[in-house]
N, CA, C and O atoms as a GROMACS GRO file, in nm:
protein
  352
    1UNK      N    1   4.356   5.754 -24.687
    1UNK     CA    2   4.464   5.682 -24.622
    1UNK      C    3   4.597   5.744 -24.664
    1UNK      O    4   4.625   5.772 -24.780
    2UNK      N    5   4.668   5.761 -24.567
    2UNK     CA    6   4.822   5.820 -24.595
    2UNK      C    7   4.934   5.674 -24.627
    2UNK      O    8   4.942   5.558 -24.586
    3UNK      N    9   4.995   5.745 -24.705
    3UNK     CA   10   5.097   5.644 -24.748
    3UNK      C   11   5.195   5.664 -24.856
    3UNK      O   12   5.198   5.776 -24.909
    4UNK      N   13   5.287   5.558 -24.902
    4UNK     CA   14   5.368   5.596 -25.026
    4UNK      C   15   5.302   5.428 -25.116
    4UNK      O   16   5.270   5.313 -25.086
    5UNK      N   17   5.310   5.492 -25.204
    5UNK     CA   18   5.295   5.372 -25.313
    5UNK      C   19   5.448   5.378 -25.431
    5UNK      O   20   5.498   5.484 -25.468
    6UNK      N   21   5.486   5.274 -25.461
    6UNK     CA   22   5.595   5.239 -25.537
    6UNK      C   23   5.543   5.139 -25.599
    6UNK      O   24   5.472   5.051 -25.550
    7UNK      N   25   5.581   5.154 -25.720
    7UNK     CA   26   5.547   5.045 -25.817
    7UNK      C   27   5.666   4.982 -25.904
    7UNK      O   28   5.712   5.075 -25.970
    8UNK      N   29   5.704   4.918 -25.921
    8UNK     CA   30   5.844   4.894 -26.002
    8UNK      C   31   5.820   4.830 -26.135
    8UNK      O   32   5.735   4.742 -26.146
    9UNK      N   33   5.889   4.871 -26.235
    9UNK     CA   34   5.826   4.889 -26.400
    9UNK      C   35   5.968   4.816 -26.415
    9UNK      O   36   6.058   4.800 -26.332
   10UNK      N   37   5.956   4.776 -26.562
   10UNK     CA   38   6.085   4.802 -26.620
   10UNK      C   39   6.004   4.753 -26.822
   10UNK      O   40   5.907   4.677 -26.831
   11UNK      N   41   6.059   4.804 -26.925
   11UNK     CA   42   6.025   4.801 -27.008
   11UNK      C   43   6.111   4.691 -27.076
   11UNK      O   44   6.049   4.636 -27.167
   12UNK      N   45   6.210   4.653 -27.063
   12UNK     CA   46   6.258   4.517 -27.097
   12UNK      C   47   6.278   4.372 -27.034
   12UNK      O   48   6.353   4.285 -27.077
   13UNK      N   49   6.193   4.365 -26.918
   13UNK     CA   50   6.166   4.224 -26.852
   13UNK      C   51   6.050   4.262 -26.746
   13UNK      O   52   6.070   4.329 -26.644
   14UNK      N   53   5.959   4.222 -26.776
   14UNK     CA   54   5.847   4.184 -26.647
   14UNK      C   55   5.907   4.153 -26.545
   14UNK      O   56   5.997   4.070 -26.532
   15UNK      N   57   5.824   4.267 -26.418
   15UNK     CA   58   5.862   4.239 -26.302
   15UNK      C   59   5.778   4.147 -26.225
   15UNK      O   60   5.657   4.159 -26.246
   16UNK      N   61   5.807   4.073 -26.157
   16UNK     CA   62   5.755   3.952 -26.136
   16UNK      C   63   5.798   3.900 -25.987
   16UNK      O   64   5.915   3.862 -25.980
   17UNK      N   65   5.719   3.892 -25.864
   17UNK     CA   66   5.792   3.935 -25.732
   17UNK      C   67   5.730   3.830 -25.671
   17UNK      O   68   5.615   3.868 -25.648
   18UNK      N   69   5.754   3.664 -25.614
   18UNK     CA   70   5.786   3.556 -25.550
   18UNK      C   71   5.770   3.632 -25.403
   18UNK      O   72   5.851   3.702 -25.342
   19UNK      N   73   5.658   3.598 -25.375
   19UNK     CA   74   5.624   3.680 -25.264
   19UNK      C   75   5.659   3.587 -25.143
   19UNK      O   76   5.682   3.640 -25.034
   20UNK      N   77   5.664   3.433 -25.156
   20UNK     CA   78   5.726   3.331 -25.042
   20UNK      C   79   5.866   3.383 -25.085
   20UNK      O   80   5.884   3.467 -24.997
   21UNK      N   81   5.962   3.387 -25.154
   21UNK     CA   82   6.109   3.366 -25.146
   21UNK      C   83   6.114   3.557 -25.061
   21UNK      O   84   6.192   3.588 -24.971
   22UNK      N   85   6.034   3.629 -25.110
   22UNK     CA   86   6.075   3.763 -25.064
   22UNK      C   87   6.056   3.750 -24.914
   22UNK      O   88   6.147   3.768 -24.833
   23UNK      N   89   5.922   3.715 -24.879
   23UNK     CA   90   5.880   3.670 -24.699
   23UNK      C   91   6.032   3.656 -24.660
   23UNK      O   92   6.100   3.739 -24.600
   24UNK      N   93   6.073   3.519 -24.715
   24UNK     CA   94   6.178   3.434 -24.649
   24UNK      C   95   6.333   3.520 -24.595
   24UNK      O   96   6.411   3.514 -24.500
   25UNK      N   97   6.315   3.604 -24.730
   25UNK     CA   98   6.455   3.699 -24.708
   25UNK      C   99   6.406   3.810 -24.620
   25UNK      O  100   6.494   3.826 -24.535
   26UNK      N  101   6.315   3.888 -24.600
   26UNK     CA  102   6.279   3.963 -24.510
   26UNK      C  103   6.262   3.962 -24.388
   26UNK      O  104   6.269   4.051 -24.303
   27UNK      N  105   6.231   3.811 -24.380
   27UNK     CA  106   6.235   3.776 -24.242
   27UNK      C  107   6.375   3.743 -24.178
   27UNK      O  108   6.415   3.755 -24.062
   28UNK      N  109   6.417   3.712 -24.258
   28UNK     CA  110   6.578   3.694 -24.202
   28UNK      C  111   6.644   3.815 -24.161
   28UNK      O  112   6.708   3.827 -24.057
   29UNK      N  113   6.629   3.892 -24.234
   29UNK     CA  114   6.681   4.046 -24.232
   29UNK      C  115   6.614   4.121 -24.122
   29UNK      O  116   6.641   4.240 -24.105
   30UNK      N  117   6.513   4.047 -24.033
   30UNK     CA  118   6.488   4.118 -23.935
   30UNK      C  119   6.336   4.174 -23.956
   30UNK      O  120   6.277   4.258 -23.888
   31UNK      N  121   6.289   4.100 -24.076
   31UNK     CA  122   6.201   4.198 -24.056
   31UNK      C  123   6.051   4.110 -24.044
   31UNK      O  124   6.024   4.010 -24.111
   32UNK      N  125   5.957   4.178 -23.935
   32UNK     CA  126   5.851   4.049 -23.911
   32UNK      C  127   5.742   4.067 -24.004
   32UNK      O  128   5.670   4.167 -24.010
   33UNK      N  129   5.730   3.909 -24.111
   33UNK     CA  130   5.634   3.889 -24.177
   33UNK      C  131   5.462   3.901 -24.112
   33UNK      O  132   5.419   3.804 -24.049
   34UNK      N  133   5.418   3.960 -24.123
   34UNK     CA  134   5.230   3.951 -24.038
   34UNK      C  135   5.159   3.902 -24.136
   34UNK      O  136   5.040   3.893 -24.106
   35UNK      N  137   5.192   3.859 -24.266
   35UNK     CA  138   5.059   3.743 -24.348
   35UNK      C  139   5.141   3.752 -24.474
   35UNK      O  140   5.197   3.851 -24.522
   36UNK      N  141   5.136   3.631 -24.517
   36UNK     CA  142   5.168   3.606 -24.650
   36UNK      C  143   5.067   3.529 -24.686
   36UNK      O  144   5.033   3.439 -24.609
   37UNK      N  145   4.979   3.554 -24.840
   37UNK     CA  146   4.921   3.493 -24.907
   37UNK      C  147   4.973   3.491 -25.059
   37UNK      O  148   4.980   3.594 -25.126
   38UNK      N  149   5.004   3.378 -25.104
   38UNK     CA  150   5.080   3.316 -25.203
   38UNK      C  151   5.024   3.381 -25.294
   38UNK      O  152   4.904   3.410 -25.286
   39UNK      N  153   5.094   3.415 -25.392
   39UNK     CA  154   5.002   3.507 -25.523
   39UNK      C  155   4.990   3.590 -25.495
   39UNK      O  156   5.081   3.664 -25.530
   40UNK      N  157   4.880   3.658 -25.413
   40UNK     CA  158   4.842   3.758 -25.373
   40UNK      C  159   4.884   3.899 -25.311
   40UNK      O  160   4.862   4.007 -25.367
   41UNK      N  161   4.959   3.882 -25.165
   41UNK     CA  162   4.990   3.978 -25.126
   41UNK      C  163   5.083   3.964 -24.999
   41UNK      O  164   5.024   3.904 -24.910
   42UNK      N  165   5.172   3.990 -24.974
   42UNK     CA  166   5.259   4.020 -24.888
   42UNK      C  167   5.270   4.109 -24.784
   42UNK      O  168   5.292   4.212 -24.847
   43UNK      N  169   5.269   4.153 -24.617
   43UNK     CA  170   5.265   4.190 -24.529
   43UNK      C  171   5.332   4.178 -24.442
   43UNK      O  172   5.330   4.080 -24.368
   44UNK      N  173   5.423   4.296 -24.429
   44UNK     CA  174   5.560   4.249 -24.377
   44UNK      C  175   5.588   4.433 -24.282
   44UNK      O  176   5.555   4.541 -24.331
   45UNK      N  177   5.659   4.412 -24.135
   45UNK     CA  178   5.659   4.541 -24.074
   45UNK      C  179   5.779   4.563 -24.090
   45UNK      O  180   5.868   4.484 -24.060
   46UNK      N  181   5.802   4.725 -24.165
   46UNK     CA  182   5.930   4.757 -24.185
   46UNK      C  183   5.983   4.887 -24.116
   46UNK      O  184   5.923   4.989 -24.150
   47UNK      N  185   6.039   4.895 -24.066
   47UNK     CA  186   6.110   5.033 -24.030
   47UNK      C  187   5.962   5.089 -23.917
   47UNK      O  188   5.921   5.205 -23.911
   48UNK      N  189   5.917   4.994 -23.854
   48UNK     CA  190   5.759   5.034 -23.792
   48UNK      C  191   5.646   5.101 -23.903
   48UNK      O  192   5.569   5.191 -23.871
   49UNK      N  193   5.652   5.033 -24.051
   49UNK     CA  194   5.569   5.063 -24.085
   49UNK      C  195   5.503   4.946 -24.196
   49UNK      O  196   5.579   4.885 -24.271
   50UNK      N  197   5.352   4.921 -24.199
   50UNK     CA  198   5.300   4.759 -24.223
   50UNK      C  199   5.333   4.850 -24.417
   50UNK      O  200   5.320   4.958 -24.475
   51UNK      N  201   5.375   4.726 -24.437
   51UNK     CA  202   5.416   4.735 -24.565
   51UNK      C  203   5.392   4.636 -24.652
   51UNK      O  204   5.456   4.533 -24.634
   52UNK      N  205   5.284   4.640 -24.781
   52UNK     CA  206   5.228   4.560 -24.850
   52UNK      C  207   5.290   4.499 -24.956
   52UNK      O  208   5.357   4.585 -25.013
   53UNK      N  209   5.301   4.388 -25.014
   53UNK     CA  210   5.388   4.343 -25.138
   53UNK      C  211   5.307   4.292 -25.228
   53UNK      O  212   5.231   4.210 -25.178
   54UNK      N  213   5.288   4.312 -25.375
   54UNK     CA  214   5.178   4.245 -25.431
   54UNK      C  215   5.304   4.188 -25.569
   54UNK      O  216   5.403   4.256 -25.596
   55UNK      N  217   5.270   4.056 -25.640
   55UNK     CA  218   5.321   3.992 -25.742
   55UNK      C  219   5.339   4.096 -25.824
   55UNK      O  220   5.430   4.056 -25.896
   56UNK      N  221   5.319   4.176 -25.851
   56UNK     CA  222   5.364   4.292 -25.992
   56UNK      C  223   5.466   4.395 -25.954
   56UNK      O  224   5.515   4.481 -26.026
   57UNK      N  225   5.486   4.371 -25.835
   57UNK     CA  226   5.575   4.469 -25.773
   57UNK      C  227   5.573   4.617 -25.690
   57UNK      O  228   5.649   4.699 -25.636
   58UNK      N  229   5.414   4.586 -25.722
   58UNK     CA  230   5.389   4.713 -25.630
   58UNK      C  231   5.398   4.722 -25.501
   58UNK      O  232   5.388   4.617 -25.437
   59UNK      N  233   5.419   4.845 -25.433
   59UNK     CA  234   5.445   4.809 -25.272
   59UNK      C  235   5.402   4.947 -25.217
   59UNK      O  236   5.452   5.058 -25.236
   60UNK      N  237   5.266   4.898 -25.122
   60UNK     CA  238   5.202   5.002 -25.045
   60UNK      C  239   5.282   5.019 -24.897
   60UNK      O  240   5.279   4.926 -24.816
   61UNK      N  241   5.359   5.154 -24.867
   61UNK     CA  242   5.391   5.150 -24.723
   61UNK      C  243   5.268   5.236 -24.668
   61UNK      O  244   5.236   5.344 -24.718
   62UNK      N  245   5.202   5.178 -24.559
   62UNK     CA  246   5.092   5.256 -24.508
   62UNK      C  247   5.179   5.388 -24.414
   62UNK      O  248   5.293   5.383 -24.367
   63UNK      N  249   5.101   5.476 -24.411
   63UNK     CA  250   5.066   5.590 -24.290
   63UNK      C  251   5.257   5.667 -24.319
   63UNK      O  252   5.301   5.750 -24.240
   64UNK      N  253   5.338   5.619 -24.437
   64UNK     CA  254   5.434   5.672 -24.466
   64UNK      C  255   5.457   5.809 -24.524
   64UNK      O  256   5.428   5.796 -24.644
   65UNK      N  257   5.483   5.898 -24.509
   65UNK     CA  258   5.475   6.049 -24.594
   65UNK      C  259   5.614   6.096 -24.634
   65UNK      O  260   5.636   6.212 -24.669
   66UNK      N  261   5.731   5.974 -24.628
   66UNK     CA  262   5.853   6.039 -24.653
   66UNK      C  263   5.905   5.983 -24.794
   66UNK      O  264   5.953   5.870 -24.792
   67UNK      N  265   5.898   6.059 -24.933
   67UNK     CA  266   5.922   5.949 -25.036
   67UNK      C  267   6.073   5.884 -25.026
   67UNK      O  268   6.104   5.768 -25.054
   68UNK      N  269   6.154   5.986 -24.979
   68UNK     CA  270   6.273   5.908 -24.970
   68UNK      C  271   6.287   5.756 -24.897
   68UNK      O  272   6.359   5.659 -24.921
   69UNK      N  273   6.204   5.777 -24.817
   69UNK     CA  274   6.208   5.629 -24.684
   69UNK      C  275   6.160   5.552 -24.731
   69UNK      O  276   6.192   5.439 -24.696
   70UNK      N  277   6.058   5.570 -24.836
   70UNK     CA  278   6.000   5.463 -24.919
   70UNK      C  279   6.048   5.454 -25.005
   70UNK      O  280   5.990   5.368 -25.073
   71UNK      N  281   6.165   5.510 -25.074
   71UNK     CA  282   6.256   5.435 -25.168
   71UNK      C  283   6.353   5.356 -25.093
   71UNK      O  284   6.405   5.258 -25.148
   72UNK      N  285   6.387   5.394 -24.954
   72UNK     CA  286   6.474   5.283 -24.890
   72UNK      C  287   6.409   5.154 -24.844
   72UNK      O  288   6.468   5.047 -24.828
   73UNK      N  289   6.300   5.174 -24.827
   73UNK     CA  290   6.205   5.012 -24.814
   73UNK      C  291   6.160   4.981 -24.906
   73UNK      O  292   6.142   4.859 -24.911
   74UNK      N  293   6.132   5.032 -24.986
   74UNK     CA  294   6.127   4.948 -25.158
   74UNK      C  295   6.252   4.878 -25.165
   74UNK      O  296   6.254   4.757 -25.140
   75UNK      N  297   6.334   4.926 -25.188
   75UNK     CA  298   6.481   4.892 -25.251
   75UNK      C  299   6.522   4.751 -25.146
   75UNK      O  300   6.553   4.641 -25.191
   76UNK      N  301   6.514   4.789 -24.982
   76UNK     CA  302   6.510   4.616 -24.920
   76UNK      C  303   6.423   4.527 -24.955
   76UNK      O  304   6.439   4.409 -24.925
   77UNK      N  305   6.304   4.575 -25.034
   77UNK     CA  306   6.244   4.477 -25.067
   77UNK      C  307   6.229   4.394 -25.202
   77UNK      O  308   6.182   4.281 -25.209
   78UNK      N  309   6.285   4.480 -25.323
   78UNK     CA  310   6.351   4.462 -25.411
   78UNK      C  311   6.439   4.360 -25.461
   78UNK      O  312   6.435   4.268 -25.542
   79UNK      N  313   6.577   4.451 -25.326
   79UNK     CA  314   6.685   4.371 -25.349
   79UNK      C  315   6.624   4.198 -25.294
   79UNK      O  316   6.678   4.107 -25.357
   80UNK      N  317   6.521   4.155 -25.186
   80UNK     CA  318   6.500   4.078 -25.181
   80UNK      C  319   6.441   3.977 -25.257
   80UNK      O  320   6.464   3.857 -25.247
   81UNK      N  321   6.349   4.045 -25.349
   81UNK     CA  322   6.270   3.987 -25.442
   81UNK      C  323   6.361   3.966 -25.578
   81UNK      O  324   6.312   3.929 -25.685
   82UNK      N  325   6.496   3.993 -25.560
   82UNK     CA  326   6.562   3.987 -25.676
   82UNK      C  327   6.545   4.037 -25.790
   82UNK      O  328   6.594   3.985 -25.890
   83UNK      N  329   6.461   4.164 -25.794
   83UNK     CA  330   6.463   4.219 -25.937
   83UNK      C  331   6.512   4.357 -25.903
   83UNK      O  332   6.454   4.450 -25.960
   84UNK      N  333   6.640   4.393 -25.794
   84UNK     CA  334   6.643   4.499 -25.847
   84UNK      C  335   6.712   4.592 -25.918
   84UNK      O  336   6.706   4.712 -25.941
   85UNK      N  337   6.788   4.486 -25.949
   85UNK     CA  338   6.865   4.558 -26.114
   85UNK      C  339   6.737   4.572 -26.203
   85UNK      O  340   6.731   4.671 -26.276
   86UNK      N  341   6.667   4.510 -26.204
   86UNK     CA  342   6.511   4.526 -26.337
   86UNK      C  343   6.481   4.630 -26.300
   86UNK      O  344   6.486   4.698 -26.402
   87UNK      N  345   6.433   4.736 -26.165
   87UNK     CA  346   6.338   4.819 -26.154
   87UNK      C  347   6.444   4.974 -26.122
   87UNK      O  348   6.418   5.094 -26.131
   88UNK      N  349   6.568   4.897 -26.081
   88UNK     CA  350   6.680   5.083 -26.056
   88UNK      C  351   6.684   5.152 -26.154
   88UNK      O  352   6.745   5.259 -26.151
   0.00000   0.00000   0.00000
C-alpha cells in the first residue's frame, strides 16, 4: 500500500489525540469526516486523500507519495487535535 505515515512524538508530554473534538474541528474546516470510532480511529478526506487518525497520534494518509503534503495534513490535523506545539 502507498502512503505517508506521520507519527507525532514529543519526549516531554504524551501525545494524546481526542479523536471526537479533532472530527469536530475538521469538519468545520471543510473537511468530510467518513467514520469516527471513539478511541480508536479517525477517517477523515483531506486534500482528496482518506486520511487515518489514531489516539497516539499517528496519521496514515493513504495512496499519498508527497512527504511534504503530508506534513501539511498532519499539521491541519494537529493544529486541530491541539497538540501542535507538543509534536513541531
Amino acid at each position: 500500500m502507498r502512503g505517508v505515515v506521520i507519527s507525532g512524538y514529543s519526549w516531554e508530554k504524551p501525545v494524546k489525540v481526542d479523536l471526537r473534538k479533532t472530527a469536530e474541528c475538521l469538519n468545520e474546516r471543510g473537511y468530510p469526516v467518513k467514520k469516527l470510532i471513539p478511541g480508536m480511529m479517525l477517517i477523515v478526506e483531506m486534500d482528496g486523500y482518506e486520511t487515518s487518525v489514531y489516539p497516539s497520534g499517528k496519521i496514515i494518509v493513504k495512496l499519498l507519495e508527497d512527504a511534504k503534503k503530508g506534513e501539511e495534513i498532519a499539521r491541519v490535523v494537529y493544529d486541530c487535535a491541539g497538540v501542535l506545539e507538543v509534536v513541531s
